[in-house]
C-alpha positions, -999 to 999 in steps of 0.1 A, spaced: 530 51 929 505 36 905 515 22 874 491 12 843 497 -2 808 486 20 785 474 6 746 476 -30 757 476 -51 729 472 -15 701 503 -1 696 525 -12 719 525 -14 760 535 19 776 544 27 813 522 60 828 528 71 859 500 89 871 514 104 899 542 125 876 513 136 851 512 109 829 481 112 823 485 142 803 505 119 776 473 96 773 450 121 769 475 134 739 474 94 724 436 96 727 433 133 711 457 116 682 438 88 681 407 105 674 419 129 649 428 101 629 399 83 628 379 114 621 401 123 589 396 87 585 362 90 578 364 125 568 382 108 533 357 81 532 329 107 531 343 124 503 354 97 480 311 81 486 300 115 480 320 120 453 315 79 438 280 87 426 290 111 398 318 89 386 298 62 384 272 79 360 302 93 340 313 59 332 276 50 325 271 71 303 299 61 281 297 25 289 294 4 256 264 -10 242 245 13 273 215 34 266 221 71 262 218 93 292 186 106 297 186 143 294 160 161 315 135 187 295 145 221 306 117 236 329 104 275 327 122 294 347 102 307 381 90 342 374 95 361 408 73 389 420 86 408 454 65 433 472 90 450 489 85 473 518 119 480 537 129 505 559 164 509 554 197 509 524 209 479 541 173 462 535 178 469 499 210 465 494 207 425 508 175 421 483 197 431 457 227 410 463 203 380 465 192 390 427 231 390 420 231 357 432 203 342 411 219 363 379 241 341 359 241 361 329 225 391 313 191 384 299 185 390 262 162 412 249 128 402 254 138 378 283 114 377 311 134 393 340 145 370 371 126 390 395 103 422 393 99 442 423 74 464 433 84 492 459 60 508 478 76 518 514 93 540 529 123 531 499 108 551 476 122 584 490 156 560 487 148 567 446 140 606 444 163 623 423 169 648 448 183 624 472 205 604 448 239 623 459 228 607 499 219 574 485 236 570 448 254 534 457 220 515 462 205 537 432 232 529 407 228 488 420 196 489 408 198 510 375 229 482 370 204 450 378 174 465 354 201 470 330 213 433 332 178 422 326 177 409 364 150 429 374 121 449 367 114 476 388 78 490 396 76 523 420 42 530 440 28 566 425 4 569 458 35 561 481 56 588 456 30 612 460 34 605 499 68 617 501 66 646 478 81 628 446 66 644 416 66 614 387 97 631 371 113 629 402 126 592 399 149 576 375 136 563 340 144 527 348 117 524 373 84 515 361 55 539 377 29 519 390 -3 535 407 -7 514 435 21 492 443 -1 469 464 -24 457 430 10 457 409 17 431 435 -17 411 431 -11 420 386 17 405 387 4 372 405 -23 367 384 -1 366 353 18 336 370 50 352 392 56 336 424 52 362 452 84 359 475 
């Protein structure tokens, strides 16, 4: 039978026999031992990352301290997408990316977050005729353009393609000729194409 001390000089001096699975009980010690120190640290992480913003709290009510300095609000990005996808999911994940960016309906007059310009297969997605199959992703979008979010341009060529006469589509989408120099339009006048 072997015998060793365990945490020498640590905690306190413990007797494992390794021949009747004490070993098992160090390796629990150790796992303790190291989920300590890790919420150890764990806490010191949060309180540093969280020190910085106390700090310049206090600064900026410090007596006798100069004023905060308040950045200059930038223009907002104007985004253009040229959007070609193949499938509701597609759009419905396009969409809920908008949602994300939308923190509050625009005002009249307010550029819109993002204008999009389909001209894919997504069209058909946009016929009146095949609202009833496709009415969730159709109502998203009438809901975004509505919010301001986004501006919606539809491809006449890639309309014409599917058999969508021009009063064929819902009134929020903007008709475009050719969705490919919307796209180009669009860049010129200073949206970022995504």
């Amino acid at each position: 039978m072997r015998l060793c001390y365990a945490a020498r000089g640590f905690l306190c001096p413990v007797k494992i026999d390794f021949a009747a699975g004490g070993i098992g009980i160090l390796m629990v010690r150790n796992l303790l031992l190291l989920m300590v120190a890790i919420a150890g640290l764990w806490l010191a992480a949060d309180r540093l990352l969280r020190e910085p913003q106390s700090v310049a709290q206090s600064a900026a009510v410090a007596p006798g301290s100069s004023p905060p300095v308040v950045p200059l609000e930038q223009p907002a990005l104007k985004n253009v997408g040229d959007i070609s996808v193949h499938s509701v999911e597609e759009l419905e994940l396009l969409f809920s990316r908008v949602e994300q960016l939308l923190d509050r309906p625009r005002r009249a007059g307010e550029e819109p977050l993002v204008s999009l310009v389909l001209h894919g297969p997504e069209v058909e997605f946009f016929a009146l005729k095949n609202y009833p199959r496709y009415k969730s992703v159709v109502d998203r979008a009438a809901k975004l353009a509505a919010l301001g979010a986004v501006d919606i341009s539809i491809c006449q060529t890639q309309m014409s393609n599917y058999g969508i006469a021009p009063e064929q589509v819902p009134s929020f989408l903007r008709q475009v000729p050719f969705g490919p120099d919307e796209v180009d339009r669009l860049v010129n006048q200073g949206f970022v194409y995504m």
